[in-house]
C-alpha positions in Angstrom: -71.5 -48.6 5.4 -72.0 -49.4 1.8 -70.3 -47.3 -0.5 -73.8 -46.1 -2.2 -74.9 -45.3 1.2 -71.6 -43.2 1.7 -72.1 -41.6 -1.6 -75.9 -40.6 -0.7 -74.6 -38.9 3.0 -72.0 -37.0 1.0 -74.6 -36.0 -1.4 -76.6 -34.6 1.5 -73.4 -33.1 3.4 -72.2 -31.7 0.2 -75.7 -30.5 -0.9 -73.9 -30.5 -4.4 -75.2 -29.4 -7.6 -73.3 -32.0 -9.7 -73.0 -35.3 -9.2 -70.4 -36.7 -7.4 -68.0 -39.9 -7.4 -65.1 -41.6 -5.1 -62.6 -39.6 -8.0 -64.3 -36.6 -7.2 -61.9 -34.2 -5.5 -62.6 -32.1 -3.0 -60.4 -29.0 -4.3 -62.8 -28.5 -7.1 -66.3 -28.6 -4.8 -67.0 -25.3 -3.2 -69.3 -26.7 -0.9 -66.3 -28.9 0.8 -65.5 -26.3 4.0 -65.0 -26.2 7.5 -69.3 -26.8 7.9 -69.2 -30.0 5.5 -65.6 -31.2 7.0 -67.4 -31.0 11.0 -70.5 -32.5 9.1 -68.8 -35.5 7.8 -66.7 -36.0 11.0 -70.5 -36.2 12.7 -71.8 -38.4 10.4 -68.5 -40.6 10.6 -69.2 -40.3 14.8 -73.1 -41.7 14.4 -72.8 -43.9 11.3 -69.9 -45.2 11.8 -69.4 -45.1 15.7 -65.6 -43.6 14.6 -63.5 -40.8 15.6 -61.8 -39.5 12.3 -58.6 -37.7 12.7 -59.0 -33.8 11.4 -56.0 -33.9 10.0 -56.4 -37.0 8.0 -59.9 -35.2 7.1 -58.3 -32.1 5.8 -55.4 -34.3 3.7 -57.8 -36.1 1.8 -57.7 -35.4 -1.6 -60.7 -37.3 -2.9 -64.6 -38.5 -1.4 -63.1 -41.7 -1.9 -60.3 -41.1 0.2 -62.9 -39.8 2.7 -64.5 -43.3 2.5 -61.4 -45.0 3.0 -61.1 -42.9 6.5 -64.0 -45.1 7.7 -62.6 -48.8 7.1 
């Protein structure tokens, strides 16, 4: 998955009002919960054909750290 593509599905996941980056943390978005965290493990699951680790999910500090989860 590109990393524009990645950025776009977050988007979506997210359904942020501002716009985010790979330095964007995830402490500061209020939408980043328990709904978005299972939503990005599903997309991870179908995009991706992975099983992320919800641990490693719930450490990450940054979307590009949640990128890095799918390499």
């Amino acid at each position: 998955m590109t990393k524009e593509t990645f950025l776009e599905k977050m988007a979506d996941i997210l359904d942020a009002e501002e716009e985010i980056s790979f330095d964007t943390e995830l402490s500061g978005l209020e939408e980043w919960d328990s709904l978005s965290i299972g939503s990005y493990i599903a997309m991870a699951n179908a995009s991706c054909g992975m099983k992320v680790d919800v641990k490693k999910v719930r450490e990450a500090v940054t979307i590009g750290d949640l990128y890095d989860l799918l390499q």
